[in-house]
N, C-alpha and C positions, 0 to 999 in steps of 0.2 A: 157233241156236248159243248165241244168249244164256241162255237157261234151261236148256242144259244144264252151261256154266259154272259156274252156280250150286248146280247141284246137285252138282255134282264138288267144290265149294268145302263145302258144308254138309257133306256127306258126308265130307269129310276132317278136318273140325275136330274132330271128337267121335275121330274117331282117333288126332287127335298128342293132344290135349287125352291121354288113354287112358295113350298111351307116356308122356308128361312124367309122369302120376301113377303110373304102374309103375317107372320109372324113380327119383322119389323114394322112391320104397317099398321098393326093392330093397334090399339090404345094403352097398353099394356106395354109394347114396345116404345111407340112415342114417348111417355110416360118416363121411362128409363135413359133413353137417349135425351129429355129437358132436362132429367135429373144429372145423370153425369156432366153434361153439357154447363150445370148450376154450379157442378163442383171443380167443373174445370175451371172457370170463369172467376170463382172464388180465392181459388190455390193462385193462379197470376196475378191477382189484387193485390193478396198476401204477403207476394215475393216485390210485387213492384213497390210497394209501400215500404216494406223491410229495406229494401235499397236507398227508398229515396228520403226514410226518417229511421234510419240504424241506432238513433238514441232510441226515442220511442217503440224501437220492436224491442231493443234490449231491453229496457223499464219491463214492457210487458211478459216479454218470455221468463225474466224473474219474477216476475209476479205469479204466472202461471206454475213453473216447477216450484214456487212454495207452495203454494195450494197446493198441488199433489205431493208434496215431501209432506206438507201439514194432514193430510189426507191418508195419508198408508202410515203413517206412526202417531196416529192417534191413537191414547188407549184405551180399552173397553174395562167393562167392569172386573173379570178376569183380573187383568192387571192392579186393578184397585184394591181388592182384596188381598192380592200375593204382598201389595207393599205397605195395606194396612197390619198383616201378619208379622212381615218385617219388623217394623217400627214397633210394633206390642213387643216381638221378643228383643228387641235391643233395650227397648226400657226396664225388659221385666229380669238383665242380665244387672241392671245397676240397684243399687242400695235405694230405699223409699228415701232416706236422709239427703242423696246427691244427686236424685230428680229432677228435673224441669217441671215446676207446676204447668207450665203450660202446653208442654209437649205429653205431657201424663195426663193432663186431663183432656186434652182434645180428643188422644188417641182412645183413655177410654169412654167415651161419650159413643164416637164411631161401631167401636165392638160392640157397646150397648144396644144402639139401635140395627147394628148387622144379626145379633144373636135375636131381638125383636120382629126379623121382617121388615124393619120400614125403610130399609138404605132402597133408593133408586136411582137406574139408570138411565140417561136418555142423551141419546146421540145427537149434535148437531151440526156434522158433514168434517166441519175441518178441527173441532173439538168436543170433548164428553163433558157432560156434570150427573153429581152425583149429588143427590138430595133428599130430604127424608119426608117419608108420609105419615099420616096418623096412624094405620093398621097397618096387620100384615095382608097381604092380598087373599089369604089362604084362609082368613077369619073369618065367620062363618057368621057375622054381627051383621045388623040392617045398614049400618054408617059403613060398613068398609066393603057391600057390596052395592049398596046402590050410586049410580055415575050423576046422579045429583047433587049428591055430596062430593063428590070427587073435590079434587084441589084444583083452584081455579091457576090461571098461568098468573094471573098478577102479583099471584102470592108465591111464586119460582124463587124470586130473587132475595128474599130474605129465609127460605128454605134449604137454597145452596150450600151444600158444604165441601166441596172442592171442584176445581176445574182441570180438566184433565187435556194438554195440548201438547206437542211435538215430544210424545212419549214422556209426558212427566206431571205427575197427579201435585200444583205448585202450593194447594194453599200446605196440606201435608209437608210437603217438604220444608215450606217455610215456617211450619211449627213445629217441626222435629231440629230447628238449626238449633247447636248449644244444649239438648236434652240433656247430657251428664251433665249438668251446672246448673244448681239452685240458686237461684236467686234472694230465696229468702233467708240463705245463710247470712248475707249480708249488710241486709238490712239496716241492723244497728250499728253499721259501722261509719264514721263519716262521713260526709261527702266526697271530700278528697282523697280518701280510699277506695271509695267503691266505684270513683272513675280513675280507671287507669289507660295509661296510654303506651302503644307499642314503642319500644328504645330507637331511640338515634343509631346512626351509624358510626361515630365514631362510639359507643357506648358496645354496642354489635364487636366492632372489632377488638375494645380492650377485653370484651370477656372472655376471646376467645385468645387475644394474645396470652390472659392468664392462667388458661386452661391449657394452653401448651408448655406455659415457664411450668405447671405444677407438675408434670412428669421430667423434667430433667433433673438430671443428678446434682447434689449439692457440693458446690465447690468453696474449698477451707482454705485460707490460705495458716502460715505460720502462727501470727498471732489469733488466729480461733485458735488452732489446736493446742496451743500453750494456754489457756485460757477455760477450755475446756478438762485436760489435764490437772489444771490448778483447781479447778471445779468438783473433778472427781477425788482430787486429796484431800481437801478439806474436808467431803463427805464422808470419805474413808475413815480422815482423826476424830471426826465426830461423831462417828457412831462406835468406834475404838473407845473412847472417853464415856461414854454411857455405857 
């Protein structure tokens, strides 16, 4: 049994040994070995260049990890909705009187046409928009099924209604700045009132040095207290005398 092992062993080596080199020889293997050969040849470009313009690979390789940071925290529609919800129940916690018209009415504009079907979404690699259409898609009308009518792209841009990039939906945010603070409270007040400007530093510090004297104990000397005493007698003989 043993030597015929062996020979079923010799006998098969010069066979595969055979296929492996038919195999690389094939076109299929050629193929593969220009292709690694492309990627070898590539990757040493790469490195010798990166050595010999270390400014320019660094420019580039921050360029490249923004793109994929701007790429994986992009947000999707998901996201737009959780922080259109947000923003509705933060406003709907304040008084209609100390509103932002402008943060009260964009947000509900958005709910309008979210509860209508026509908010859309559409991805474009390293940011989202989010924009609205005439119907909802689900409408069962001639104009909101046939792709004739669809919305052309050139009308995109005055259809937009927020741009959604490195996790943060910005025109929202920047109509939610200031929401508790109506504006039109103060309207009729001045000019010179209704622009105000943050305090100085030395202004910073006196109110705060006055806000420390006002919890210390008050100190009397003789002449208060004699003064004070005489204060209390008099009021004493005069209400004695009534």
């Amino acid at each position: 049994m043993v030597p015929l092992r062996l020979v079923r062993k010799l006998s098969s080596a010069p066979i595969k040994s055979g296929r492996l080199e038919r195999l690389r020889n094939s076109k299929a293997g050629v193929w593969c070995r220009s292709l690694l050969s492309d990627y070898k040849d590539a990757c040493r470009d790469i490195v010798v260049g990166a050595w010999e313009r270390p400014v320019k690979a660094s420019v580039y390789a921050v360029l490249l990890g923004g793109a994929c940071a701007c790429f994986h925290t992009k947000p999707d529609y998901t996201s737009f909705k959780t922080t259109l919800l947000d923003c509705s129940n933060q406003l709907g916690l304040l008084s209609p009187w100390i509103r932002s018209a402008t943060s009260d009415g964009h947000v509900q504009n958005l709910v309008r046409l979210h509860n209508e079907g026509r908010l859309r979404h559409a991805s474009l690699g390293l940011l989202s928009l989010v924009y609205c259409a005439d119907y909802d898609p689900n409408a069962t009308l001639y104009e909101a099924q046939c792709s004739n009518l669809s919305i052309p792209w050139r009308e995109l841009p005055q259809r937009v209604l927020d741009v959604g990039f490195a996790g943060q939906w910005w025109m929202l945010l920047s109509k939610m700045k200031d929401y508790d603070i109506n504006q039109d409270e103060f309207k009729h007040l001045p000019a010179h009132i209704q622009a105000t400007s943050p305090p100085s530093v030395p202004a910073v510090e006196k109110n705060e040095r006055l806000h420390k004297e006002s919890w210390l104990a008050v100190n009397m000397n003789d002449e208060d207290e004699v003064n004070v005493v005489t204060d209390n007698t008099e009021t004493e003989s005069s209400s004695d005398e009534s």
